[in-house]
Structures are given as C-alpha cells and as structure tokens.
C-alpha positions as CSV (number, residue, x, y, z in Angstrom):
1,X,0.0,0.0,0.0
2,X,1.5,3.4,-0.7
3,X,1.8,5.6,2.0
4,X,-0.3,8.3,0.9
5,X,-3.0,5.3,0.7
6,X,-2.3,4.9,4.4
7,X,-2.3,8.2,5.2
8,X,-6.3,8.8,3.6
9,X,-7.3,5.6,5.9
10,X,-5.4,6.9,9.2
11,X,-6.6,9.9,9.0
12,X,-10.3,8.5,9.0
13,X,-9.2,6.9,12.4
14,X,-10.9,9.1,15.7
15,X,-8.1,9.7,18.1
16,X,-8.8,6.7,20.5
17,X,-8.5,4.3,17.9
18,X,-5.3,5.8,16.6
19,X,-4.3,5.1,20.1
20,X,-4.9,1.6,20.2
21,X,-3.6,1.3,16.7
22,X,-0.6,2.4,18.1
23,X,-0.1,0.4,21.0
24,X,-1.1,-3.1,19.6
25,X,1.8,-2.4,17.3
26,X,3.6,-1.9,20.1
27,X,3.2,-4.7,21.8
28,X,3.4,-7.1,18.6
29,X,6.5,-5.6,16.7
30,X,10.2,-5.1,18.6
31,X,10.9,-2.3,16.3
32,X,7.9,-0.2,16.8
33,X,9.2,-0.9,20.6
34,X,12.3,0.3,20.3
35,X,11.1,3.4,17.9
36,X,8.5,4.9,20.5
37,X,10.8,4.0,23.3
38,X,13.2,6.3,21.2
39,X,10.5,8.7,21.0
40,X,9.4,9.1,24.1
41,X,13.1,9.0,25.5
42,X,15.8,9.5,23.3
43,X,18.4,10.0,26.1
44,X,18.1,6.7,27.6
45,X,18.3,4.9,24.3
46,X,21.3,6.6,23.7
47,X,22.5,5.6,27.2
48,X,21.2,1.7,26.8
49,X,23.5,2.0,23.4
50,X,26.6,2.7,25.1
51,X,26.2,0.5,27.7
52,X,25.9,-2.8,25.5
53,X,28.8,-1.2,23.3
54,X,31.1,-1.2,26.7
55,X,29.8,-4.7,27.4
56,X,30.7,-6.1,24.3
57,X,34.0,-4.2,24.0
C-alpha cells in the first residue's frame, strides 16, 4: 500500500483508535518498541546503546 493510501485511511481513524492502533503495534512488533521508546526518550536509548557497546568491548 502506498503511504499516501495509508495516510487517507489513518486519518479517518478518531483519536482513540489511533491510540490503540498504536499500542497493539507496540506490543506485537520489537521495532515499533524500540522506535517509541526512542520517542518518548531519546536519552536513555542513547545511554542503553553505550552501555551494550562497553559490554561487548
């Protein structure tokens, strides 16, 4: 599906259901994980980054 596609049928989507959109992704995919965890707190990732760097080091 071309984003633009997707775009049209998100943006049919009432908040709340973007929301749970959102979080069953969460939940099912470890990249949309990591990405919002990102998000929501870039510094720790950063932190979590270095941290297995220096344990693998």
């Amino acid at each position: 599906m071309p984003l633009n596609d997707l775009k049209k049928e998100l943006k049919k989507l009432d908040k709340e259901n973007l929301i749970e959109l959102i979080a069953d992704l969460y939940k099912k995919n470890k990249s949309v994980k990591e990405y919002f965890d990102f998000y929501v707190n870039p510094d720790e990732k950063i932190v979590q980054h270095k941290k297995r760097l220096n344990r693998n080091l």
